[in-house]
C-alpha positions in Angstrom: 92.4 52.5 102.8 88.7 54.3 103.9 85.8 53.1 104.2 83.2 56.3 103.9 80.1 54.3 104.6 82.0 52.8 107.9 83.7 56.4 108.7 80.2 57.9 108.8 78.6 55.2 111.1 81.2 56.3 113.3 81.1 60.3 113.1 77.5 59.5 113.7 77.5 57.4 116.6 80.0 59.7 118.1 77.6 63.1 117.5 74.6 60.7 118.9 76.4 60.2 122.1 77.7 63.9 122.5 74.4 65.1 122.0 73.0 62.5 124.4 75.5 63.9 126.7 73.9 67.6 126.4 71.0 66.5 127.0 71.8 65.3 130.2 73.7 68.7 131.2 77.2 67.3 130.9 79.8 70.5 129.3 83.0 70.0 127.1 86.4 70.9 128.3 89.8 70.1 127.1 90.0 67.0 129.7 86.4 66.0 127.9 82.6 66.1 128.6 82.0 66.9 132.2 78.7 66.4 134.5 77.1 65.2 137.2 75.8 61.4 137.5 73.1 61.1 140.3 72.2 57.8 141.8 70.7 56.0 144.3 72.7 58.3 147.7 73.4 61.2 145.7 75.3 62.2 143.0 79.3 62.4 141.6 81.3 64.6 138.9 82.8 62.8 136.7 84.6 63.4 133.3 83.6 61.3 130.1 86.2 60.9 127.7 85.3 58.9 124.3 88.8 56.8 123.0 89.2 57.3 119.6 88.2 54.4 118.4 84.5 54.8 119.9 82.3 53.5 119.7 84.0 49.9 119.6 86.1 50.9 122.8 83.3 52.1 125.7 84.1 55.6 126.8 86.6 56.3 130.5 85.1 58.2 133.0 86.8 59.4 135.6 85.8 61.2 139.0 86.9 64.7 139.1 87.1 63.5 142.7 89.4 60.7 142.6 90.1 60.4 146.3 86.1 61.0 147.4 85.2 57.5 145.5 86.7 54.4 147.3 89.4 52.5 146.0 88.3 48.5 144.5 88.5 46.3 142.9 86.0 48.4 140.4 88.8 50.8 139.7 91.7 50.9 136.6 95.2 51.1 137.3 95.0 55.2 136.3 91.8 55.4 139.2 89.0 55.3 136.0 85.9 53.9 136.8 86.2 50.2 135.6 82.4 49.8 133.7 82.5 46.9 131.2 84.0 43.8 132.0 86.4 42.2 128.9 83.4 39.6 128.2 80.4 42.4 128.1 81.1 43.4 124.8 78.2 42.3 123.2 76.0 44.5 120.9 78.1 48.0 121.6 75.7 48.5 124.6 77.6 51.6 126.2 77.0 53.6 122.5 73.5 54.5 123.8 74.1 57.4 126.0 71.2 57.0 128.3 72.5 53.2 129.0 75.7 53.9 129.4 74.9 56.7 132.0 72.2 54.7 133.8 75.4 52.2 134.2 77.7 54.8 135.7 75.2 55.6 138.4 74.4 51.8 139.3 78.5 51.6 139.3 78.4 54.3 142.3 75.4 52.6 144.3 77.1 49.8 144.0 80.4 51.1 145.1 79.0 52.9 148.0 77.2 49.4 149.4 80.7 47.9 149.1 79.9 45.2 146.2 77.6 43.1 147.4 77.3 39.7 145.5 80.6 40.8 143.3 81.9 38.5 141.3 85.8 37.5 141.6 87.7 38.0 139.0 91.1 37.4 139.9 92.8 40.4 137.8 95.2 41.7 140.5 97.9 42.2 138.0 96.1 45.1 136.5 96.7 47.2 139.2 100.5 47.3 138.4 102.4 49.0 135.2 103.9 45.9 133.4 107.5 44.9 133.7 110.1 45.1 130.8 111.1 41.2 131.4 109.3 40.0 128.5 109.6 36.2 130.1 106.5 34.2 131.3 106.9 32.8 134.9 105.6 30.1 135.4 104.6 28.8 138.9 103.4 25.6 140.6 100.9 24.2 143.3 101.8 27.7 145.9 100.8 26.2 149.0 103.7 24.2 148.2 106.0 26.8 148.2 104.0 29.0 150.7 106.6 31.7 152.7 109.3 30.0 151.1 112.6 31.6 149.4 112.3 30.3 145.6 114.4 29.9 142.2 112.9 31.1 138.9 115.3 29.4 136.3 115.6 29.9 132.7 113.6 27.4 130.3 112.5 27.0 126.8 110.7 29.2 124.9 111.7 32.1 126.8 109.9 30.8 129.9 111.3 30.9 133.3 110.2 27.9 136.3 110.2 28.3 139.9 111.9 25.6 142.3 112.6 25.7 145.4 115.9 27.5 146.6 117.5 29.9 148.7 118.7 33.5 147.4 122.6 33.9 147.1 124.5 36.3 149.1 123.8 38.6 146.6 123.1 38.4 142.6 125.1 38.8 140.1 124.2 40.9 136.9 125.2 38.1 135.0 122.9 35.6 136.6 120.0 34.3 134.0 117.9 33.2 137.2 115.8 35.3 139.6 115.5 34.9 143.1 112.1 35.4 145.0 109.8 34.8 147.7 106.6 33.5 147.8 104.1 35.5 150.4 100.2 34.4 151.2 98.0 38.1 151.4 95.5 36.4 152.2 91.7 37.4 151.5 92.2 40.6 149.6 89.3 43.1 149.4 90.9 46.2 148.2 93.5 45.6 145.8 97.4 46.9 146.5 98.6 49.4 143.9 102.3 49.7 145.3 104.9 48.1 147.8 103.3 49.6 150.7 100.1 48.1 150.3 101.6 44.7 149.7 104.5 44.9 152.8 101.3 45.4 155.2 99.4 42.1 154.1 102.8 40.4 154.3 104.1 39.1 157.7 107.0 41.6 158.6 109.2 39.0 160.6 110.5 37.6 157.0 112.0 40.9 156.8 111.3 40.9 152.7 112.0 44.7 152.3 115.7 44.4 153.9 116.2 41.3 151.5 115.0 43.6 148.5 117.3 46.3 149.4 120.3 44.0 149.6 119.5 42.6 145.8 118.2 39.2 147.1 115.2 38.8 145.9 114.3 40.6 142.9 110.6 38.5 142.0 108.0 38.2 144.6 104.9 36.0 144.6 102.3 37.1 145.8 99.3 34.4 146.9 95.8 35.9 147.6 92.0 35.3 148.3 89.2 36.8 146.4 86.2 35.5 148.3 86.4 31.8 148.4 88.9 32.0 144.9 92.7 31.8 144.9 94.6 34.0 142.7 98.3 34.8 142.4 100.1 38.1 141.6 103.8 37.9 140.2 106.0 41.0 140.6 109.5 42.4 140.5 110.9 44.4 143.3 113.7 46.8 143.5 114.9 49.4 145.7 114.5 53.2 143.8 117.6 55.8 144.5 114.5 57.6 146.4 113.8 55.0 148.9 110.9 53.5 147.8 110.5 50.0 146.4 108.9 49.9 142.6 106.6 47.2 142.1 106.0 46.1 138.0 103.8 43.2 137.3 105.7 39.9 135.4 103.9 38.1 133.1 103.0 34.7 134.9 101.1 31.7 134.6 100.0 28.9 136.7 101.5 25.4 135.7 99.3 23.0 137.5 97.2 20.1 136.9 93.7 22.2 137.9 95.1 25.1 135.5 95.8 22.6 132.6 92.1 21.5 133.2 90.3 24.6 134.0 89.0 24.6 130.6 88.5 21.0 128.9 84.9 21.7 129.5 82.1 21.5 133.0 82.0 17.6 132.4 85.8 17.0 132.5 85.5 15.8 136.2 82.8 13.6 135.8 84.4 11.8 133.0 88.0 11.8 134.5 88.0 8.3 135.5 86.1 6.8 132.9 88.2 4.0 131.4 87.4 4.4 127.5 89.0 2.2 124.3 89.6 3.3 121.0 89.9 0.5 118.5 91.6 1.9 115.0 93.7 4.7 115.9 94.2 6.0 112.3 93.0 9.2 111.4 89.8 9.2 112.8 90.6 7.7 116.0 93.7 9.2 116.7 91.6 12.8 117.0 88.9 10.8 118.8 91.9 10.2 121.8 93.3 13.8 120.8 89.8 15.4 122.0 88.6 12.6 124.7 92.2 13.3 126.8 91.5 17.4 126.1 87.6 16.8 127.9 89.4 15.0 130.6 89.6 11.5 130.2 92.8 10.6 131.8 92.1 6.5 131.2 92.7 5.3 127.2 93.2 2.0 125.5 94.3 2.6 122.1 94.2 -0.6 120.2 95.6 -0.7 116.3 97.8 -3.2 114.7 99.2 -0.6 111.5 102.1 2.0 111.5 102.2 6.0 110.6 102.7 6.1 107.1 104.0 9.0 105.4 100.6 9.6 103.7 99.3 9.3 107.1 100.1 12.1 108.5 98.3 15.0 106.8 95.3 14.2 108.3 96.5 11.9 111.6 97.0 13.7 114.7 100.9 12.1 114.6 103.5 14.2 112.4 106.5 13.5 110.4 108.2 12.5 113.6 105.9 9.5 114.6 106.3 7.7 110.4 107.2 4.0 111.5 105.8 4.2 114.7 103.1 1.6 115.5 99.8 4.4 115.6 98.9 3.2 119.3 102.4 4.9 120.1 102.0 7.2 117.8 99.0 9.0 119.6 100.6 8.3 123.0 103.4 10.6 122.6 101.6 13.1 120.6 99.2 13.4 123.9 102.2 12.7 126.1 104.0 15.9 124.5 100.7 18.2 125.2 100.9 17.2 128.9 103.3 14.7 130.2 100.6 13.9 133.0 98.0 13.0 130.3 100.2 9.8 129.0 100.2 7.9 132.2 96.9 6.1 132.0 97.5 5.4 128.5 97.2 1.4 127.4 98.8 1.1 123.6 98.1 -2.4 122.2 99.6 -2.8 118.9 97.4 -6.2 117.6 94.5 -5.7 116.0 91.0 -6.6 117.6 90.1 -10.3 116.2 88.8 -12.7 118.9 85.6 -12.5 121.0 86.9 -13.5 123.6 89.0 -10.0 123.4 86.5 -8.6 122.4 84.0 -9.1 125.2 87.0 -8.3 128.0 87.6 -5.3 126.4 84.2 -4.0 126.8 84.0 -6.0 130.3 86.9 -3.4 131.5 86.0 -0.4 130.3 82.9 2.1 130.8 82.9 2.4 126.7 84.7 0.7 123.6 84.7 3.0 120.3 85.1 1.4 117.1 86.8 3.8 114.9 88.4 0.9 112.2 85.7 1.4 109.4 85.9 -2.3 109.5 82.5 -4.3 109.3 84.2 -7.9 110.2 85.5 -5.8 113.5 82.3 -3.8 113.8 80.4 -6.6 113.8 82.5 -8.1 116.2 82.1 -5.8 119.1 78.5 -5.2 118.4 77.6 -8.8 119.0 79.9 -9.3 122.0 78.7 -5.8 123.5 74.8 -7.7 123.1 75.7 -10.3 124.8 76.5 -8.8 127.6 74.0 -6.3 127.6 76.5 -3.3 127.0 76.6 -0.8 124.1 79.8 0.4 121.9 80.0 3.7 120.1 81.3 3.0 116.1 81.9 5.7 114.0 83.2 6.2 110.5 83.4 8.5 107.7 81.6 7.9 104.5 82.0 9.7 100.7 84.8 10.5 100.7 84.3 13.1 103.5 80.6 13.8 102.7 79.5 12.4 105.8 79.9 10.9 109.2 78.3 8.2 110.6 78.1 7.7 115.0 76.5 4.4 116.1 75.3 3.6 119.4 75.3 -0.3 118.6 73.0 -1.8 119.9 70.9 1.2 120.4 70.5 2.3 124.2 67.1 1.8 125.6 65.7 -0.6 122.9 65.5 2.3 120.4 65.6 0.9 116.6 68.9 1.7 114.7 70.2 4.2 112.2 69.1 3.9 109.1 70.9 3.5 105.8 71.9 6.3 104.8 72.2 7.1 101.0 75.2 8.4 99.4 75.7 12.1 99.2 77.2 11.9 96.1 80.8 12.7 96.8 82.8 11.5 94.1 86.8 11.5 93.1 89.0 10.2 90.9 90.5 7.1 92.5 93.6 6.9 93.6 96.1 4.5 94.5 99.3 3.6 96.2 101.8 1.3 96.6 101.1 -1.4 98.8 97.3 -0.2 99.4 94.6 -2.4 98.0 91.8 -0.3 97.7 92.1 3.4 96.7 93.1 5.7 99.1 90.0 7.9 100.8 89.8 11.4 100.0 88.3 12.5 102.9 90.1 15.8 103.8 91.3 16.5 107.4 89.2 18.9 107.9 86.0 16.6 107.8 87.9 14.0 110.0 88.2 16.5 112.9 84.9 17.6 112.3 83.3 14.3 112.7 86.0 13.4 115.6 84.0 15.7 117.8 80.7 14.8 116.7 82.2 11.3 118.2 83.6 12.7 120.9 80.4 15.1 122.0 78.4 11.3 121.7 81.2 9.3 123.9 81.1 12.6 126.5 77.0 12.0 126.7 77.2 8.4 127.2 79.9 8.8 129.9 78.0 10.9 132.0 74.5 9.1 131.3 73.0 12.1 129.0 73.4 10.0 125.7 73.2 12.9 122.8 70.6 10.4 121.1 70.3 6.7 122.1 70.8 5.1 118.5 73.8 7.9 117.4 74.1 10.3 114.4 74.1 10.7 111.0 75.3 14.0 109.9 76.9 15.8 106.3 80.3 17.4 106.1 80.6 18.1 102.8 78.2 19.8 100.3 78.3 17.1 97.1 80.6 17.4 94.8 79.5 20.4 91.5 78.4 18.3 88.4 77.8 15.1 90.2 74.2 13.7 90.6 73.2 13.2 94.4 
């Protein structure tokens, strides 16, 4: 299927560039448009080629000079100019010909003063043609394991784990484990592009090469420095009937506690150690814990005295699995199956909250309690103990049936007055009820419970780290109302 209005945006932009192109004295050849790019030092050939799917792929350029322009980390696997990083995509900059040429010649002033102030991406892997072991390695803490022989052995979902271990006398076709070595480069400032680069950053007393010849070690690992920044590089190595040693990148993966956290947000160290409660680990709750653990809170009580239900689970963070499980647990091992390192600060208590006295040591030991029980006879009960002892508790709860959510800050930080009622938003359903349930069951759909689990969670985050989103909470609508009924 065409799209003519969408085919002619592109012919157009395509003749726009080429005739930018002209203007600036580049000539068409078969190898494609060919000119000369001066900047700040003088000036290079280079050939422009535009991909066919231009203009949402920028155009390759490529010196006609290859070995004139110095290798970097600036350069593609194929020696093309590397020009637009994978998160500069914005806006389809590089379609204007006179920006996208200005950007070629800062590329060569920049080149030529070595990078200054470049920033480290850590993308060695690029440099090498990808290996047909489809597996993903995955690799620990490698200071651990630095100029060490290691084991990569077969796991689950077509993933293979290092461990230490030496290599057999020699492997054995049949063998579903690789044998490697893990080697420090060191800082790296031009990136390796075969065996010989890497064997001269290696130490040469391990003797690595006679190891690959005799079919010891097949994977190498490959530890590096990028400025101040650590990266790692994971190949496979094999002698070639030539003499030479192929190099082919493996698809690997750091599996460390830093890598599992690198992106749970900018706040997740400030708010590791915060000890935080949740009291009602139903629906709400439990994606409270789900999201608060994800940010980097590695301390939870989860308090709740009910079970997982079968009608629980369509919008509980528990599955079919966790039906008869107190919910406290429940949640535990949902979060305890993400990471097993995230379930070992976690405190299930499977009594509800009904005494004072509990209540006001609860608050007294941790940095924040979060009602999520839609309870007012528990509600009420931590916001007076938190007054009386001049501490704040975070309650939130959906209302209508989905329409809206409701985040407290009870009482109010810095004297500010509370929420107001909030009207109904006119979400309404036919009622319905279920066996052993006294009331009808809410209709709130999942979606709306996850939505107003992180407008919780984004409030708990601000209180943790002393930049309260707003010091009396939030009110906010989830659901437009409901088509035929009055607001």
């Amino acid at each position: 299927m065409t799209n003519p209005d969408l085919d002619e945006q592109i012919a157009y932009s395509r003749q726009h560039f080429e005739e930018g192109l002209l203007r600036a004295g580049f000539v068409e050849t078969s190898a494609g448009w060919k000119g000369m790019i001066p900047y700040e030092g003088g000036a290079r050939e280079v050939l422009i080629d535009l991909p066919r799917r231009f203009p949402f792929k920028p155009p390759r350029v490529q010196p006609t000079d290859e070995e004139s322009v110095a290798w970097s980390w600036h350069r593609e696997l194929d020696g093309a100019l590397c020009l637009v990083a994978e998160d500069d995509h914005d806006g389809l900059w590089w379609a204007d010909p006179a920006a996208f040429l200005e950007h070629i010649a800062a590329w060569f002033t920049q080149s030529e003063a070595g990078w200054p102030d470049d920033r480290p991406d850590l993308d060695l892997e690029r440099y090498f043609h990808p290996s047909e072991d489809t597996r993903l390695f995955l690799y620990g803490e490698l200071s651990e394991f630095c100029n060490a022989f290691v084991r990569f052995r077969a796991a689950r979902n077509n993933t293979m784990t290092m461990t230490r271990g030496t290599s057999p006398a020699r492997i054995s076709p049949r063998m579903k484990d690789r044998f490697g070595y893990v080697a420090d480069l060191g800082k790296v400032d031009v990136p390796p592009r075969s065996w010989g680069d890497i064997a001269s950053l290696i130490d040469p007393s391990v003797d690595l090469e006679r190891r690959i010849r005799q079919y010891t070690v097949s994977v190498v690992v490959l530890s590096y420095l990028r400025g101040d920044h650590p990266g790692a590089l994971v190949v496979e190595v094999w002698p070639t009937t030539s003499g030479t040693i192929a190099v082919r990148r493996l698809h690997a993966s750091p599996n460390t506690e830093v890598a599992r956290a690198a992106r749970a947000g900018v706040l997740a160290p400030a708010i590791r150690n915060s000890k935080v409660a949740v009291v009602g680990t139903g629906a709400l709750g439990s994606f409270i814990a789900d999201m608060l653990i994800r940010a980097g809170v590695r301390h939870l009580t989860l308090i709740d005295g009910d079970v997982v239900m079968p009608g629980n689970v369509v919008r509980h963070v528990a599955g079919e699995d966790a039906i008869g499980m107190p919910k406290p647990d429940a949640v535990k091992a949902v979060l305890g199956r993400h990471d097993p390192a995230w379930a070992r600060d976690i405190v299930t208590v499977h009594e509800p909250l009904t005494s004072s006295a509990d209540a006001s040591e609860l608050i007294a030991d941790h940095d924040l309690v979060i009602d999520a029980t839609a309870d007012f006879a528990t509600t009420a009960l931590l916001h007076l103990s938190a007054s009386s002892m001049s501490a704040s508790i975070l309650s939130a709860v959906i209302l209508d049936e989905g329409a809206t959510c409701r985040v407290d800050v009870l009482p109010p930080l810095d004297d500010a007055p509370l929420l107001p009622p909030f009207p109904s938003a006119g979400q309404a359903s036919p009622s319905t009820y279920e066996a052993g349930c006294g009331s009808p069951i809410s209709a709130t759909p999942p979606y709306a419970v996850i939505e107003a689990a992180a407008v919780a969670t984004r409030h708990v985050i601000g209180i943790l780290t002393g930049k309260p989103v707003h010091p009396s909470g939030e009110i906010r609508a989830l659901l437009p109302p409901v088509e035929g009924v009055p607001d």
